[in-house]
BAKEMAR-266943 format. One record per residue (C-alpha): residue in one letter; x, y, z. Coordinates in Angstrom, 3 decimals. Example, Ala and Ser with C-alpha at 12.3 -4.5 7.8 and 13.67 -1.06 7.14 Angstrom:
<recs>
+---+----------+----------+----------+
| r |        X |        Y |        Z |
+---+----------+----------+----------+
| A |   12.300 |   -4.500 |    7.800 |
| S |   13.670 |   -1.060 |    7.140 |
+---+----------+----------+----------+
</recs>
This chain:
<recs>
+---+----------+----------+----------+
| r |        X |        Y |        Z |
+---+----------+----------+----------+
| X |  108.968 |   -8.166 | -100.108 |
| X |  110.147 |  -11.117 |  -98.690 |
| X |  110.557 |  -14.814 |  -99.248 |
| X |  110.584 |  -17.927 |  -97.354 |
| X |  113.573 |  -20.601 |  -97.386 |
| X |  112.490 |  -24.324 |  -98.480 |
| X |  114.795 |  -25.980 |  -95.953 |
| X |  114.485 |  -23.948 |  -92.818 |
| X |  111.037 |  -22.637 |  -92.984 |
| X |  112.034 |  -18.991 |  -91.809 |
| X |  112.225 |  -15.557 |  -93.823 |
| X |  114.905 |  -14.573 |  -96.211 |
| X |  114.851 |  -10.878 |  -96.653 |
| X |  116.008 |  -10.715 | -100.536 |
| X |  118.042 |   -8.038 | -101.754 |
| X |  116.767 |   -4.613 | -103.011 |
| X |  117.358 |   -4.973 | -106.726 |
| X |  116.161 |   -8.893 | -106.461 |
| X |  112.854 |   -7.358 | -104.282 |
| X |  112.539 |   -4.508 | -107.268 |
| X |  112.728 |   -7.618 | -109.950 |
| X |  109.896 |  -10.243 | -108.164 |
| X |  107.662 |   -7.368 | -107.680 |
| X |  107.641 |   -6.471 | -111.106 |
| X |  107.537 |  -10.541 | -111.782 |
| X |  104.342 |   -9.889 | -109.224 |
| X |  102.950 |   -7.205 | -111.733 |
| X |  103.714 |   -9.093 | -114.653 |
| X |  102.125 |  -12.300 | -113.686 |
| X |   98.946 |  -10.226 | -112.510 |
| X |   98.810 |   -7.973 | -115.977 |
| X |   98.835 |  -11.465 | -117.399 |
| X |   96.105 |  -12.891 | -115.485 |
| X |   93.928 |  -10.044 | -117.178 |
| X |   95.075 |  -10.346 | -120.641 |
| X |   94.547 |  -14.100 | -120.225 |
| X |   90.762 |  -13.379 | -119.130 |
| X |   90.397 |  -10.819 | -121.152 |
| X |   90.852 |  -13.014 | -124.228 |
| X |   88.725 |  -16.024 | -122.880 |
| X |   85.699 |  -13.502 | -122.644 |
| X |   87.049 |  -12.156 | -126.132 |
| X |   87.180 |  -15.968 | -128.105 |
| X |   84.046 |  -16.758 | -125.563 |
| X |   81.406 |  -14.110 | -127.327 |
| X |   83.043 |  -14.832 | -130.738 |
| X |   82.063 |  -18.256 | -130.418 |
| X |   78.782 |  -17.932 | -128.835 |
| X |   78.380 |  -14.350 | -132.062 |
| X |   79.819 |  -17.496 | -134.742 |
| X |   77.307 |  -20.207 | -133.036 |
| X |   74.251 |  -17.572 | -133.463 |
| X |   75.613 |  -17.185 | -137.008 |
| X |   75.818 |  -20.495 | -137.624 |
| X |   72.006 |  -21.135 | -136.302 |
| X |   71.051 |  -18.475 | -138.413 |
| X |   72.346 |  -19.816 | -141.389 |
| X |   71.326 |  -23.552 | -140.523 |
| X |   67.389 |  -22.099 | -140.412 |
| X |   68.008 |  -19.948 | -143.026 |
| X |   68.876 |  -23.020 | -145.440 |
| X |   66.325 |  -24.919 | -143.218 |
| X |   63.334 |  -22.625 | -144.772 |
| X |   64.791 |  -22.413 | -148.534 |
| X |   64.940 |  -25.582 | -149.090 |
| X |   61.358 |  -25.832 | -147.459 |
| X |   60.569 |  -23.326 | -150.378 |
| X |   62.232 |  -24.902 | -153.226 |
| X |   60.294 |  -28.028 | -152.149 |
| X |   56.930 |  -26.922 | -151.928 |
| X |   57.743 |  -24.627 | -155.223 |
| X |   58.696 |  -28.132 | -156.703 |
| X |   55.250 |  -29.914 | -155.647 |
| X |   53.300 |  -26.410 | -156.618 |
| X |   54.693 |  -27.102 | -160.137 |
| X |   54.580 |  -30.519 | -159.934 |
| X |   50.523 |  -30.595 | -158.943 |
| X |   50.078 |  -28.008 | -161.378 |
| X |   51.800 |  -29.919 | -164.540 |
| X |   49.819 |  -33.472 | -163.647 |
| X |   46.618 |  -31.135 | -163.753 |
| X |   47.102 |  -29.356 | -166.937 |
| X |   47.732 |  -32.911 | -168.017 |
| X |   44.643 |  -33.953 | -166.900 |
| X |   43.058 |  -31.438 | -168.378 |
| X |   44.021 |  -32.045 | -171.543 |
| X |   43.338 |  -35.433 | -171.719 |
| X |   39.769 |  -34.680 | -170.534 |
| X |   39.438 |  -32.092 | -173.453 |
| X |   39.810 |  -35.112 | -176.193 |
| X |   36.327 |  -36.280 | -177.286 |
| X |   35.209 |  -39.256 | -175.719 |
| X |   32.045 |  -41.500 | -176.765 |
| X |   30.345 |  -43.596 | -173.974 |
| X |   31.304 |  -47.346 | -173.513 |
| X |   28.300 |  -49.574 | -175.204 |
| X |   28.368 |  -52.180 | -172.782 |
| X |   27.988 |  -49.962 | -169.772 |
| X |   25.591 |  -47.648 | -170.540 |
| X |   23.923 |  -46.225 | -173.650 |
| X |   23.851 |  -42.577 | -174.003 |
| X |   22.988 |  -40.613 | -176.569 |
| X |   25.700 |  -37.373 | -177.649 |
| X |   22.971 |  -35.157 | -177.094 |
| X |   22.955 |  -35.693 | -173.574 |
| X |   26.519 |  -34.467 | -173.305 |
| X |   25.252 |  -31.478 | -174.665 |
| X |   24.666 |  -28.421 | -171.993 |
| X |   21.247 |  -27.290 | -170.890 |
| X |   20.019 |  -23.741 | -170.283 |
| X |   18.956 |  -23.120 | -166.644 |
| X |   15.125 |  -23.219 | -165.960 |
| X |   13.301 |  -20.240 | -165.026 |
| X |   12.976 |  -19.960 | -161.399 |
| X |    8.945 |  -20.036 | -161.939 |
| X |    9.106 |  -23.584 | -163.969 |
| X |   11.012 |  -25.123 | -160.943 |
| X |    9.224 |  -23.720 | -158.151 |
| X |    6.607 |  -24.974 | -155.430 |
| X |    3.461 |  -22.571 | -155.314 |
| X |    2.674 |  -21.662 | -152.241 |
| X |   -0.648 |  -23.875 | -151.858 |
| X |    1.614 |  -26.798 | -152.564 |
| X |    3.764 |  -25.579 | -149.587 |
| X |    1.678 |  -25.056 | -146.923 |
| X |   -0.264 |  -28.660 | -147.712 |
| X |    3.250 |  -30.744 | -147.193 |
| X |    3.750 |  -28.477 | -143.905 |
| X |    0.427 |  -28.870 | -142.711 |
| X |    0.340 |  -31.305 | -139.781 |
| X |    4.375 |  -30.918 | -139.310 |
| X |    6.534 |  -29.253 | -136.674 |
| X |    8.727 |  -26.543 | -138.478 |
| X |   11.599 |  -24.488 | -137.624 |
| X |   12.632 |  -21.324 | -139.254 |
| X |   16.145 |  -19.710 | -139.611 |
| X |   17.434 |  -16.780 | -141.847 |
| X |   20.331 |  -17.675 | -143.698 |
| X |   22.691 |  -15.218 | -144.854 |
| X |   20.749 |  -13.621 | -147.409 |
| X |   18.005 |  -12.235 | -145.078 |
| X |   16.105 |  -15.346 | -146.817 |
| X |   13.872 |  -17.544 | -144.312 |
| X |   14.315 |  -21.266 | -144.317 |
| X |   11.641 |  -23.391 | -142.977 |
| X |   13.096 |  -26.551 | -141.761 |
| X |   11.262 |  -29.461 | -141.125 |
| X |   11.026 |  -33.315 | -140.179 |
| X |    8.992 |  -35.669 | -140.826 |
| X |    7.778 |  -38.424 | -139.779 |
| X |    9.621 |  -40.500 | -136.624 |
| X |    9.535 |  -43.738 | -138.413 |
| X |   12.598 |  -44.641 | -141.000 |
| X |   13.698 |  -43.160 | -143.042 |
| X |   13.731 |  -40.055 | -141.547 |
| X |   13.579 |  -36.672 | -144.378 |
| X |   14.282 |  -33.260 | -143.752 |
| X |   12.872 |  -30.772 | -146.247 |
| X |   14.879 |  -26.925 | -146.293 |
| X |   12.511 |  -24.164 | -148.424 |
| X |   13.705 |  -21.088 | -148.783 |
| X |   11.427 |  -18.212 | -148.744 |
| X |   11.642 |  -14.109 | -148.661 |
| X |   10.283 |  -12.761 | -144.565 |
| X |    6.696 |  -12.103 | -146.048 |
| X |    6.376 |  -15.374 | -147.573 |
| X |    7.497 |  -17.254 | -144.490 |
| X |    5.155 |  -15.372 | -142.288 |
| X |    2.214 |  -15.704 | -144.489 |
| X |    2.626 |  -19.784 | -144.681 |
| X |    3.359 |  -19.980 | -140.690 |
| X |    0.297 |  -17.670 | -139.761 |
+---+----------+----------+----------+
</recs>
């Protein structure tokens, strides 16, 4: 191996043991070269393994404290409700300047038989008479006959709800 002079510009031939020593300076300076690389792609996926760690973490803490907040307001709703509720259990009478209402009316009422509350058939078929109706089957098989009336205000819509023979017997 050879080397160049600085002043003269022409090759000097070095001695053997000097050519022996700057080609294993040559070797040296390569094998370092490597190492170097090698350890910035080493430190380079560590940091880019500790940066996916540390995104992990910051989500991590992102969604329990999400939790821990909406546990808080979960708790929070459900204390001002059972406080509500208990101030709506304690026995209130009625204002006397607003209204006047009797204790009995507080009281609750049984449900009406089906039969006292509804329309006989005769009764429908004379308020559909003369009207344009629609039906529909809900999601009971039931058939409701929907219908307008009148195209003056106010407007009313009237819903009856009836089993498939009754329908068909009032339309026909």
């Amino acid at each position: 191996m050879g080397s160049e002079g600085a002043s003269s510009g022409r090759r000097v031939q070095l001695p053997p043991p000097l050519q022996a020593a700057a080609a294993g300076m040559s070797a040296l300076a390569a094998q370092g070269d490597r190492s170097l690389a090698e350890l910035r792609s080493h430190v380079a996926g560590g940091l880019a393994g500790l940066r996916a760690s540390v995104d992990g973490l910051r989500s991590g803490v992102g969604q329990a404290v999400g939790r821990a907040v909406a546990e808080m307001q979960t708790r929070q709703a459900a204390a001002q409700i059972e406080q509500l509720l208990k101030q709506s259990e304690a026995p209130r009478l009625p204002n006397p300047g607003f209204a006047s209402l009797s204790v009995s009316s507080f009281s609750r009422r049984a449900p009406q038989p089906i039969a006292d509350v509804a329309m006989h058939p005769g009764e429908v078929s004379a308020r559909l008479r003369g009207l344009i109706v629609y039906t529909v089957v809900n999601t009971k098989n039931e058939f409701v006959l929907v219908s307008g009336e009148g195209s003056g205000a106010p407007r009313q819509l009237g819903l009856f709800f009836f089993s498939e023979e009754d329908a068909k017997s009032l339309i026909g």
